[in-house]
C-alpha positions as CSV (number, residue, x, y, z in Angstrom):
1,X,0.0,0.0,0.0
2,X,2.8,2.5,1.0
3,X,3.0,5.4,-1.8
4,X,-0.2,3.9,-3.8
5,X,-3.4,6.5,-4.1
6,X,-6.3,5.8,-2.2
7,X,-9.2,4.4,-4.6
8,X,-11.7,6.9,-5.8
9,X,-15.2,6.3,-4.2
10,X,-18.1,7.6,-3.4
11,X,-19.5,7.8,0.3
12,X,-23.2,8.0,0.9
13,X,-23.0,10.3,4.4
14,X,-25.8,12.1,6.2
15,X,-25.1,15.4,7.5
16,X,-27.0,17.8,9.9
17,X,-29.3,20.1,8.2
18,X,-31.4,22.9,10.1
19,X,-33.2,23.2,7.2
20,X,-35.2,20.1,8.0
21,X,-37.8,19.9,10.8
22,X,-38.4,17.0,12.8
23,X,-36.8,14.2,14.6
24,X,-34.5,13.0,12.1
25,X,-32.9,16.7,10.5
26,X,-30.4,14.8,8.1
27,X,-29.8,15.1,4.4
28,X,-27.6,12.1,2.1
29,X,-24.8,14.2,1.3
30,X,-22.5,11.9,-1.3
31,X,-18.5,12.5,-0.5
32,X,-15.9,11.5,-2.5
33,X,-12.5,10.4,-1.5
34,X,-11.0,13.7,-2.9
35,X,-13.7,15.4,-0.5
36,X,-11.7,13.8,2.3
37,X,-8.0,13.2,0.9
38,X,-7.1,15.8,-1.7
39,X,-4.9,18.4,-0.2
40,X,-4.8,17.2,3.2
41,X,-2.3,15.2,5.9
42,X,-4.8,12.2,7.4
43,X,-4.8,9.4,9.6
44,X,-7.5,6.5,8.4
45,X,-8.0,3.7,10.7
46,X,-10.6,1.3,9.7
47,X,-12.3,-1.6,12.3
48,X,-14.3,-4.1,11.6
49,X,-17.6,-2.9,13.1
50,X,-19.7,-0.1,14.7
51,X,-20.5,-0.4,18.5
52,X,-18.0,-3.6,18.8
53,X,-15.9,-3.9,21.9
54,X,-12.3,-3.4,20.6
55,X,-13.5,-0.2,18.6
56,X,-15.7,1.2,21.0
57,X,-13.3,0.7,24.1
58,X,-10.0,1.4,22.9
59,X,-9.4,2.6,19.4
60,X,-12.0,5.4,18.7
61,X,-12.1,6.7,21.8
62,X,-8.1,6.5,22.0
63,X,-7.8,8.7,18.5
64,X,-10.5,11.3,19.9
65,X,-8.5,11.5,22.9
66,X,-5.2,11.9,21.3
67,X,-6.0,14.2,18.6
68,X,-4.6,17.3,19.7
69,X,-1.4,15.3,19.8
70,X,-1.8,14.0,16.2
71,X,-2.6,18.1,15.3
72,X,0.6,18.3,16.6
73,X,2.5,16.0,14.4
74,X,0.7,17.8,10.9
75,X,-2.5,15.7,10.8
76,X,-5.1,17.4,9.7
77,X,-8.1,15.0,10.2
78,X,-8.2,11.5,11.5
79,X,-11.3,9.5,10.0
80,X,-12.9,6.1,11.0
81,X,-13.8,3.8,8.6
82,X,-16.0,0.9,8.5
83,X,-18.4,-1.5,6.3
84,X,-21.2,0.4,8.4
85,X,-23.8,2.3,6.9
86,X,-24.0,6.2,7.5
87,X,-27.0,5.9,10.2
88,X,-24.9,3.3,12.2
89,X,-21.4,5.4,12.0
90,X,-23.3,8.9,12.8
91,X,-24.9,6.8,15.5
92,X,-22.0,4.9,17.0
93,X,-20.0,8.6,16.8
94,X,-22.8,10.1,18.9
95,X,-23.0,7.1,21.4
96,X,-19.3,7.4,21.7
97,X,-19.5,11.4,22.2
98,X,-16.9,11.7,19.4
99,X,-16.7,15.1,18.1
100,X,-13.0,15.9,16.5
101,X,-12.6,11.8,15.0
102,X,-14.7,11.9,11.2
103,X,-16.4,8.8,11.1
104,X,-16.9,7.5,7.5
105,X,-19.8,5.1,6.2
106,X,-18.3,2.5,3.7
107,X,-21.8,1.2,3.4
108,X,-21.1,-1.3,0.6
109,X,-17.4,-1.9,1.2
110,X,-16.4,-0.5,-2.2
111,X,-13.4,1.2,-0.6
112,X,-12.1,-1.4,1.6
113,X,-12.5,-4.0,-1.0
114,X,-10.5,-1.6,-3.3
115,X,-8.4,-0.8,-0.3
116,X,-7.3,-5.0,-0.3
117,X,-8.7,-5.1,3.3
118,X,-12.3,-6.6,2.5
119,X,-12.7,-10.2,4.8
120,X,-15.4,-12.4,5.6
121,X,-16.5,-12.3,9.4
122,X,-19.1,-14.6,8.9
123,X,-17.9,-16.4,11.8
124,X,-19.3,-13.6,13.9
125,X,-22.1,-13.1,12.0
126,X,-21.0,-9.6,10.4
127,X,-20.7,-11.0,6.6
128,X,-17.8,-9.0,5.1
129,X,-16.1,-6.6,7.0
130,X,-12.5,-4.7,6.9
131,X,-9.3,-5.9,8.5
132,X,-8.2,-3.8,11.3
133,X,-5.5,-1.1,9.9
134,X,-4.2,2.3,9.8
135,X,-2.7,4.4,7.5
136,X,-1.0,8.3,7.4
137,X,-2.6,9.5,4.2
138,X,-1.4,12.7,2.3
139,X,-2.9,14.4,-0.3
140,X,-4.2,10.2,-1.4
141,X,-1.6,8.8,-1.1
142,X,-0.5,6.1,1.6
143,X,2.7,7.0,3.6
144,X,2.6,5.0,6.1
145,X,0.6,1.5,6.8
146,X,-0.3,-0.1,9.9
147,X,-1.7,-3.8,9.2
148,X,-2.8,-6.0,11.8
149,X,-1.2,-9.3,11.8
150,X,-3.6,-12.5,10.5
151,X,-4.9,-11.1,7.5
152,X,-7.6,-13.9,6.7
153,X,-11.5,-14.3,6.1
154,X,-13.4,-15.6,9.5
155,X,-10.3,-15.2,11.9
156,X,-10.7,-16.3,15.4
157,X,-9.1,-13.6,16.9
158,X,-8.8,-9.9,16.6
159,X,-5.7,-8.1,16.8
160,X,-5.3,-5.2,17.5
161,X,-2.0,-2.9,18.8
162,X,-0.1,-1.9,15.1
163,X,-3.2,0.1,14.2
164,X,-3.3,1.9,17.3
165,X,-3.3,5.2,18.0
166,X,-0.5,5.6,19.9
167,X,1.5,2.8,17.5
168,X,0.4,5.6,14.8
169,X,1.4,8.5,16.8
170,X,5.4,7.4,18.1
171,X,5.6,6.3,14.0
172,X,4.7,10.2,13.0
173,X,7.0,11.4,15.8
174,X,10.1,9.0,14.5
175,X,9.2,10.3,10.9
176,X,9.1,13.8,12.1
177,X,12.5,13.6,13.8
178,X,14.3,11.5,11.2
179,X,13.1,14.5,8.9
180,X,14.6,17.2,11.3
């Protein structure tokens, strides 16, 4: 992955709109991966489900807690990614009280599949999901990649540490400094 381009999709999303009365005030707002790539220095870390333990314990809440630090090092954004439609993702960032971390709905799995990272979790009941993995991002293309070890369809275990946020962080530090 390390200096390839990002693939070119397009995300359904639903934003806030004011405009809208009612309960449910959100629009379908279609992104595209220039909308969150082109011109920018990102982190994208990508989990195999919404509301799961691993995710919902450790790693989201880990990269909304260390933001400012990742600010630090040049990122401009940190997105979430995951086979999840755009109600679950909005839902799951709200449940989590997420507010600086973009979550991103890869509803069909058309970027994760083009991404190589596409795996069956029928095991689990999920269908096909993404492999657990990170990646600095800039301007599209990959810089730096953070795989989880096991790389296979309806794994019995789920790793987790090289996608980390603060694996992600000390590698942006030691890229920094080698730069210096």
């Amino acid at each position: 992955m390390l200096g390839k381009k990002v693939p070119f999709v397009t995300f359904r999303t639903r934003v806030r709109d004011e405009s809208i009365e009612g309960p449910n005030p959100f629009r379908w707002d279609d992104k595209t991966s220039d909308d969150f790539f082109k011109g920018k220095k990102v982190v994208l870390f990508s989990l195999p489900g919404a509301f799961t333990p691993t995710c919902s314990t450790y790693q989201l809440p880990d990269f909304e807690k260390l933001f400012d630090d990742f600010k630090a090092e040049g990122v401009d954004e940190i997105y979430c990614i995951s086979v999840n439609d755009a109600f679950v993702m909005n839902a799951w960032a709200k449940a989590q009280g997420v507010d600086k971390v973009k979550v991103i709905p890869d509803g069909s799995g058309e970027f994760t599949r083009k991404m190589g990272m596409l795996v069956a979790k029928d095991n689990l009941g999920f269908g096909m999901r993404s492999w657990r993995y990170g990646a600095v991002v800039t301007d599209g293309i990959v810089e730096q990649w953070f795989e989880e070890e096991g790389f296979s369809d309806n794994c019995e275990t789920d790793p987790y540490g090289v996608s980390s946020p603060q694996n992600i962080l000390e590698n942006l530090k030691a890229s920094k400094a080698k730069a210096a």
